[in-house]
C-alpha angles and dihedrals in degrees: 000000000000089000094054089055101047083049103051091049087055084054082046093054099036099056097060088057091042087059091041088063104046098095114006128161136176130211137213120187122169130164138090126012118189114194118239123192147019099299084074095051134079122234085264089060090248121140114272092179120014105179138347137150133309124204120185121188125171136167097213116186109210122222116230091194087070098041095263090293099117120048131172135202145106140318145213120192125166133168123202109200127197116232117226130202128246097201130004095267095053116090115183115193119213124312114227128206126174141184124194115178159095129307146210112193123190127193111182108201116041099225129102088266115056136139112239139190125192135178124224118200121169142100115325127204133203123196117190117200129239110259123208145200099211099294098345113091106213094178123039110219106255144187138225135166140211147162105294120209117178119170117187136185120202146150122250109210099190098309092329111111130210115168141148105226116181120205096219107229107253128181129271139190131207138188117272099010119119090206132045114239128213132236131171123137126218098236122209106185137163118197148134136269111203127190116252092176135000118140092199093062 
């Protein structure tokens, strides 16, 4: 009796991965990151960053129940901003911006070629770079973190991506600073969703 119900809970546990794996894909998007916020601004309200690259990565499971339309999964987002200088002493390193989370993910038509939108929602992190007078460093790089939301709209051209994704400015805090500061990015990819799994393919 005990083995038949060991063996039965190694079948229950099973079958949810078994499902799991019935239609998988992974997704890849890289291109242009425009900076959004006061992180990205001096205390004279000039651009510290101005533009850098966006990558977008996500695991998405896609649920049969709904024709393959809506999938879930997780997500990686990152922008690396370039740090520009506001006289010709001043050096900024690379600003740093993350989002690890979760990801629903909507095609609306279910043909190769569909227009899609998704949400992202998870822990953000924002990394600020280290700023120099020559060789004097007069701001340590520094980190904070805070709740991410990133909703994007795209077209899937039979597996090729084209979206605009937008980072929505959250709040952060730092040591030391008497105010939060704000930091999102407009993202504008192109990219690629490959099958992992899909036995109807």
């Amino acid at each position: 009796m005990k083995k038949i119900i060991k063996l039965s809970l190694v079948v229950m546990t099973m079958l949810p991965l078994t499902t799991f794996a019935q239609k998988l894909t992974l997704s890849g998007q890289g291109g242009y990151a425009g900076p959004q916020g006061t992180a990205f601004q001096d205390a004279n309200g000039e651009a510290m960053a101005k533009f850098g690259l966006g990558f977008d990565f996500d695991l998405l499971y896609h649920l049969e129940q709904f024709e393959n339309k809506l999938s879930v999964g997780l997500t990686y987002n990152t922008s690396i901003l370039f740090g520009v200088s506001t006289s010709d002493d001043i050096g900024i390193g690379l600003f740093g911006h993350t989002l690890y989370g979760a990801k629903g993910h909507y095609r609306f038509f279910d043909g190769k070629v569909s227009p899609y939108a998704s949400l992202s929602l998870g822990l953000a992190q924002l990394s600020l770079p280290e700023i120099k007078s020559g060789d004097v460093v007069i701001a340590e790089a520094e980190h904070s973190s805070s709740f991410g939301i990133r909703p994007e709209v795209g077209l899937d051209l039979g597996g090729f991506l084209i979206s605009v994704g937008y980072f929505v400015p959250m709040k952060y805090k730092f040591e030391g600073a008497t105010e939060k500061i704000s930091a999102g990015s407009l993202q504008i990819s192109i990219g690629g969703r490959f099958n992992l799994w899909d036995p109807n393919r």
